[in-house]
C-alpha positions as CSV (number, residue, x, y, z in Angstrom):
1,X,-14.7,-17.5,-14.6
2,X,-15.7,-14.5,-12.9
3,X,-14.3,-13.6,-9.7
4,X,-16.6,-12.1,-6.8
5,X,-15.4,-8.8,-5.9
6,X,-13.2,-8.3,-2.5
7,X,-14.7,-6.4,0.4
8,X,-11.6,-3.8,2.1
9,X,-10.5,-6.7,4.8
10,X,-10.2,-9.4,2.0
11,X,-7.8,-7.0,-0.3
12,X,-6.1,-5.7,3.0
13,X,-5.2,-9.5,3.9
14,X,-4.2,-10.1,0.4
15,X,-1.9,-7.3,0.0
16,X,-0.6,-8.3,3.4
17,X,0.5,-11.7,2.0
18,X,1.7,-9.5,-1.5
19,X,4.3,-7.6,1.0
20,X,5.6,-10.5,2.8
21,X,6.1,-12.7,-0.5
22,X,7.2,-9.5,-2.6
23,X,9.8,-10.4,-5.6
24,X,12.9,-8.7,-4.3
25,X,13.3,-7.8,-8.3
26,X,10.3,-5.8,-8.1
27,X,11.6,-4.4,-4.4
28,X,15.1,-3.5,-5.6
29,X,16.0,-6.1,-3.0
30,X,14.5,-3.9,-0.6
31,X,12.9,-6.7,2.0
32,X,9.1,-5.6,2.7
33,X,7.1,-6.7,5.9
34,X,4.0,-6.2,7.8
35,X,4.4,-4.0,11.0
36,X,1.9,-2.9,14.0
37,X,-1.2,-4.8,12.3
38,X,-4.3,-4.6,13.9
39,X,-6.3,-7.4,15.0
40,X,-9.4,-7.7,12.4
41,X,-9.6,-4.4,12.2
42,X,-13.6,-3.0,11.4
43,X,-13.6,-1.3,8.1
44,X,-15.2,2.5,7.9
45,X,-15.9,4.9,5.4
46,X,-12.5,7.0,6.6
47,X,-10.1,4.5,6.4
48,X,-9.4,2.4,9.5
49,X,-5.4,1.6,9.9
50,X,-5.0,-2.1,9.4
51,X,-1.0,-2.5,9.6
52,X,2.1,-1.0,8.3
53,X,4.6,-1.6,5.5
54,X,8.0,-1.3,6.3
55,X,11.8,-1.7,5.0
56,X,13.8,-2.9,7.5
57,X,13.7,-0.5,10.6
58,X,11.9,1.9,8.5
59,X,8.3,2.3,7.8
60,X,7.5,3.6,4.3
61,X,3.0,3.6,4.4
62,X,0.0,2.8,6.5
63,X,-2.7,0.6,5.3
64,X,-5.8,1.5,6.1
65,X,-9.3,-0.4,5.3
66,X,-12.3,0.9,3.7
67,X,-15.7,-1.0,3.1
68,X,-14.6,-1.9,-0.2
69,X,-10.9,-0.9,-0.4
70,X,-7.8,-0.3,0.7
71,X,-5.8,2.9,1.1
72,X,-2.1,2.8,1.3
73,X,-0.5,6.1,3.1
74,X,2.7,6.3,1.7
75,X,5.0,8.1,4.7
76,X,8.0,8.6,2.9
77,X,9.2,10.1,-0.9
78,X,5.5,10.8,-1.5
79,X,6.2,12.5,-5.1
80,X,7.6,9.3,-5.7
81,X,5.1,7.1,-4.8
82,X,2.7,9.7,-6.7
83,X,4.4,9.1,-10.0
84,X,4.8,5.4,-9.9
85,X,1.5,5.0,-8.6
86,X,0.0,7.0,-11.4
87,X,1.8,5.3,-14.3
88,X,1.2,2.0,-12.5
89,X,-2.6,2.6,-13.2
90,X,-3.9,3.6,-9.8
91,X,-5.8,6.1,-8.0
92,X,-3.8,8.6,-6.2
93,X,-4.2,11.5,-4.3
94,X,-1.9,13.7,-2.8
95,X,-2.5,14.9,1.2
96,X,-1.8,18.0,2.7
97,X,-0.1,17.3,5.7
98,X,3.3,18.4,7.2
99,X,5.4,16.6,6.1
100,X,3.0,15.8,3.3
101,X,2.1,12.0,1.9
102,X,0.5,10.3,-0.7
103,X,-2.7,8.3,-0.5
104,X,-2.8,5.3,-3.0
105,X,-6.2,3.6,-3.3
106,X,-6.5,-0.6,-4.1
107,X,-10.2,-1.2,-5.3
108,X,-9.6,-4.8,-6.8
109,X,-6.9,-7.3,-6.9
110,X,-5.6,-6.7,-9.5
111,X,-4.2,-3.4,-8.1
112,X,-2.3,-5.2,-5.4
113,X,0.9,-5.8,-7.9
114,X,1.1,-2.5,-9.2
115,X,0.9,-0.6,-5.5
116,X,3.7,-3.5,-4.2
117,X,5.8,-1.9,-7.5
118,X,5.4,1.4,-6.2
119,X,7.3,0.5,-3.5
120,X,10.1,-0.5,-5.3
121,X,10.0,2.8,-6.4
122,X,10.5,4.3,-3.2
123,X,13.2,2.8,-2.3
124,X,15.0,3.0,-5.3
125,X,14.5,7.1,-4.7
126,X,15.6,6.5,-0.8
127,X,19.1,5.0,-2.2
C-alpha cells in the first residue's frame, strides 16, 4: 500500500505524539514533552514555530512548520545533534547564530524516529 505523503502540519502533529510517547531506551531515560505549542499554527515557506521539545525544565529545539515539512531547531549541543542527525540519515544544516544551533529537516515519516533518536543524543552529551 502506498501511503499519501504528509503536508508540514500532519508530520508536525505526528512527531508531536513521537515526543510524548518516546521509548525512554531511545531517550536515555531522558523524559521528552511538548512545550509552548501553537494553536494550528499556518505553515510558511520560512518555518512557522509550531511547539517546543523539552527535557524536563529545559528546552532542547523548536519545531517549526513548513508547507511540506518540518524543521526542528535544536537549541542546545548543536554539534551533537549535527552528528546524530547526519548518521541518522537526515537533512541537516548548521545556523549561524550566537550561540549557534542546528536545523534538522523531517520531509516524511519515516524521518520522525531517527530525529526523536537524535535527541537521545543530546542528552546523553548534556550528562
Amino acid at each position: 500500500m502506498v501511503s499519501e505523503p504528509l503536508d508540514g502540519r500532519a508530520l508536525a502533529r505526528r512527531f508531536a505524539d513521537a515526543v510524548a510517547t518516546a521509548d525512554p531506551g531511545v531517550v536515555d531515560d531522558g523524559e521528552l514533552s511538548v512545550v509552548d505549542e501553537r494553536v494550528e499554527p499556518d505553515p510558511t515557506v520560512d518555518g512557522t514555530v509550531a511547539y517546543a521539545v523539552a527535557a524536563g525544565s529545559r528546552t532542547l529545539a523548536d519545531v517549526s512548520v513548513h508547507p511540506e515539512r518540518l524543521r526542528v531547531e535544536f537549541r542546545v549541543a548543536p554539534e551533537k545533534a549535527a552528528t546524530a542527525a547526519t548518521d541518522a540519515g537526515l537533512r541537516v544544516r548548521p545556523k549561524a547564530t550566537r550561540p549557534p544551533r542546528t536545523l534538522v529537516f523531517v520531509e516524511v515519516a519515516a524521518e520522525i524516529e531517527p530525529a526523536i533518536a537524535t535527541f537521545g543524543a543530546v542528552l546523553a552529551s548534556l550528562e
